[in-house]
N, C-alpha and C positions, 0 to 999 in steps of 0.2 A: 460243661455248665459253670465250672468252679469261676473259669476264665472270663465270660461272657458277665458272672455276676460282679468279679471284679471291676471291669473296666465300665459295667453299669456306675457300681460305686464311686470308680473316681472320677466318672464323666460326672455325677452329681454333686461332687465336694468343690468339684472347676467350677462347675455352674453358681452354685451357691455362693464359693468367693468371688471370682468376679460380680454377683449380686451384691452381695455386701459394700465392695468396694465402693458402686455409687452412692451409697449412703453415707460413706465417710466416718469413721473411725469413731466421733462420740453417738452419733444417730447408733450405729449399729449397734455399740455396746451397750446404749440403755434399751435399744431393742431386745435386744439378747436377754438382760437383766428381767427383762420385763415377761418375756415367753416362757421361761424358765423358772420367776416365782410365781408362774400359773400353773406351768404341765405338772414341772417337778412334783410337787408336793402329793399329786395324785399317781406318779408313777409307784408300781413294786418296790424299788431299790429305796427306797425315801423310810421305810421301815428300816432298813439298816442302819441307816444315819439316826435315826431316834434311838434307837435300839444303842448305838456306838453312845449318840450323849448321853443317856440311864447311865452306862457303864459308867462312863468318864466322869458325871456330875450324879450322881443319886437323890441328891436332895433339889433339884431343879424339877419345877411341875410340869404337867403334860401341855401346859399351854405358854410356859417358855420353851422348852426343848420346841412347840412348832414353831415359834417367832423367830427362833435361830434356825430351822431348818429352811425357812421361807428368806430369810439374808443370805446363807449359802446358797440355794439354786439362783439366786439375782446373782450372785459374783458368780457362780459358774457358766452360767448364762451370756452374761459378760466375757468371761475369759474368752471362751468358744467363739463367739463372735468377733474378739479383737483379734482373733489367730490372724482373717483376712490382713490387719493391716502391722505387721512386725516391720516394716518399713517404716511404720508412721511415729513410732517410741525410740525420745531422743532424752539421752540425760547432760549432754553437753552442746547444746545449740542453742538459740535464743526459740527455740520451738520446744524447748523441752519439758515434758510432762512426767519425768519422773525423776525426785530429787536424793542424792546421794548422803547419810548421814554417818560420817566418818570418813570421809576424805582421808584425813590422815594418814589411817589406819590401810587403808585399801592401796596407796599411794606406798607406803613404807612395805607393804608385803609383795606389791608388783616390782618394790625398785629393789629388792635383797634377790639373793640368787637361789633361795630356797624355796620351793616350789609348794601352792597351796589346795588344800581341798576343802572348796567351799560347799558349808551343808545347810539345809534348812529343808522346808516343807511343803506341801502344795494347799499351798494362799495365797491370794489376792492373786494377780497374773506372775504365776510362779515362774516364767520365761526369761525374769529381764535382769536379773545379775549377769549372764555371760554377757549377754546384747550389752552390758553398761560398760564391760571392760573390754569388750570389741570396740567399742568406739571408741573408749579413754584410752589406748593404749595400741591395741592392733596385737595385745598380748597374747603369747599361748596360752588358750585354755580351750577345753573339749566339755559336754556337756555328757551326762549318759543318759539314757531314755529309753524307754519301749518300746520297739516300734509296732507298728500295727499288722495285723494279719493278713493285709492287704498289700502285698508286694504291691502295686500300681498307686495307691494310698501311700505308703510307708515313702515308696522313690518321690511322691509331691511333696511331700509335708517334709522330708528330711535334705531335698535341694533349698525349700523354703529355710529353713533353719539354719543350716550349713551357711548361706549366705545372708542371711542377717542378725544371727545369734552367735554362733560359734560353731566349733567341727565337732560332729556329731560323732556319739560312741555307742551302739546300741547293745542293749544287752544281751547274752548268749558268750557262745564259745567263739563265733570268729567275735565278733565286740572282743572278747576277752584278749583277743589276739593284738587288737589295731589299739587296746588300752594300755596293754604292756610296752609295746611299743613307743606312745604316748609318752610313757611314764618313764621311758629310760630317754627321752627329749625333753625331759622336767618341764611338760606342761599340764598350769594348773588345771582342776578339775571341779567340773560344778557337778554334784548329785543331791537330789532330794531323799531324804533317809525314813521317811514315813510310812513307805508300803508294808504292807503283811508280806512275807518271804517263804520259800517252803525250806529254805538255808539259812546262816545268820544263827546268833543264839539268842537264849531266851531272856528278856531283859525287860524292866517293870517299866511302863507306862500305863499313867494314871493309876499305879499301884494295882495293873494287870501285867502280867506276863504276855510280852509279844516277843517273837521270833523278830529280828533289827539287824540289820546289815553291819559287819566289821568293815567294810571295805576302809570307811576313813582313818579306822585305827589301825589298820595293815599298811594303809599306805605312810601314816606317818613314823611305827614304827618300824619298818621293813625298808621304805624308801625315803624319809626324812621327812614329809611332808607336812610342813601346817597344818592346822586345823581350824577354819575359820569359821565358824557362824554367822548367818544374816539372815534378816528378817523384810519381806517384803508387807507393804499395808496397801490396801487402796483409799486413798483420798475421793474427791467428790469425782465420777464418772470413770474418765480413763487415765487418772491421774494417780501416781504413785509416791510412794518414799519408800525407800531400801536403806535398810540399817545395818551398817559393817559392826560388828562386833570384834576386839581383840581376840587375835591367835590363842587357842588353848596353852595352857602352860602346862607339860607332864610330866608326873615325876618317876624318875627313871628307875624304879628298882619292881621286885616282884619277877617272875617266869612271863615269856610273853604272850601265855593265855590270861594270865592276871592283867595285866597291861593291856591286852584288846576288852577284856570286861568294862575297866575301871573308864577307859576312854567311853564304849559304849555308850554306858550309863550315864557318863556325863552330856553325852550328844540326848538322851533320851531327857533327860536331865533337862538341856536347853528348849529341845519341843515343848514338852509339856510345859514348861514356865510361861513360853509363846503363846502358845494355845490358850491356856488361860485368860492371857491379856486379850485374846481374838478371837473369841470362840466359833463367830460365826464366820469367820474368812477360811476355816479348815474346813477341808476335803471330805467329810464325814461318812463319804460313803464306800471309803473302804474300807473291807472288813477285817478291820485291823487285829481283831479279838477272837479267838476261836469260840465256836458256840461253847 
């Protein structure tokens, strides 16, 4: 039965995106925006995210915290829908819809021989940093991701990616395998650092204790890696800008349990700063916070 619901499944994600495709890439995503500050707001999970901005904001009313919940499900909505067209987002063609801010910086860290790990958070269409340096470059870099429960789902969506974003790294133990690997090929690495973990240590965001992934500060203390931050935004529809931030600067002293905290905090440090400027483009419905 498991099998038969599977391949239901991805016979319905096929059908759905070749759907979407003929509506063409801005139709869809204000479609998407549109279905989604309807349902959303009425599903279960939608108390979460109220629940997460109390946490995060206390002094915000019950009737802001829903103005932002109902901007989130429109960009989530959107995102979802543009999945159909990753073929259609160009930052270097005269078709392109999403504009790079720090050239310099992204340009000086692809042309040095030391290899970077780019972080930030699930905003706006949080997919298109690798997809920009695939195309600027033809660079190594891997992304890492979750993939879905649905081996028949997971194998679409990760040949989809694979060939228009960058080489996928999924997480678990063989991921852990094909990452190492990766990484003694010094190619950079994109991961979003925002989820709740049941690993990671405990590290303050919005002045709560969250469980927060070391991986970026392992890699750059352990394998030399940069540390880069970027910030992606959504402009009007499916239009972007993505903000290179300069490489973290760290100072080398302490044990290097000291050293993966103090990096942490500063990656935790950058979220939240983000967040603030964008409140409604974040992810809110993970539950980042323990009851």
């Amino acid at each position: 039965m498991r099998l038969v619901r599977h391949f239901i499944e991805a016979a319905i994600l096929l059908i759905f995106m070749k759907s979407l495709r003929t509506l063409g890439l801005n139709r869809a995503s204000n479609l998407g925006g549109w279905i989604a500050k309807i349902i959303g707001p009425k599903m279960k999970v939608n108390k979460t995210a109220k629940r997460n901005i109390s946490l995060a904001f206390p002094k915000k009313s019950e009737e802001e915290i829903k103005k932002i919940t109902i901007k989130m499900w429109e960009n989530i909505g959107r995102t979802t829908f543009e999945y159909a067209f990753l073929d259609k987002f160009f930052c270097y063609s005269p078709k392109k819809n999403i504009t790079v801010n720090g050239e310099e910086i992204l340009d000086s860290i692809l042309d040095s021989q030391k290899p970077a790990v780019f972080f930030s958070a699930h905003t706006a269409n949080f997919e298109l940093l690798p997809l920009c340096i695939s195309q600027k470059r033809k660079n190594k870099i891997c992304e890492i991701y979750r993939s879905p429960n649905n081996p028949l789902v997971a194998k679409m969506i990760t040949n989809m990616r694979n060939k228009y974003i960058c080489k996928q790294v999924a997480k678990g133990s063989y991921g852990s395998k094909e990452l190492i690997n990766l990484i003694n090929q010094k190619y950079n690495v994109a991961v979003l650092v925002d989820q709740k973990l049941r690993e990671g240590i405990d590290v303050s965001l919005f002045n709560i204790k969250a469980k927060t992934s070391t991986m970026p500060a392992k890699l750059a203390i352990r394998h030399n890696y940069q540390i880069v931050p970027y910030w992606i935004e959504r402009k009007e529809g499916a239009n972007f800008v993505i903000t290179i931030s300069p490489p973290f600067i760290e100072e080398h002293h302490g044990s290097q349990e000291e050293r993966i905290r103090k990096i942490t905090e500063k990656i935790n440090g950058v979220l939240e700063n983000q967040i603030r400027k964008h409140v409604p483009a974040w992810f809110w419905l993970h539950n980042r916070w323990s009851e």
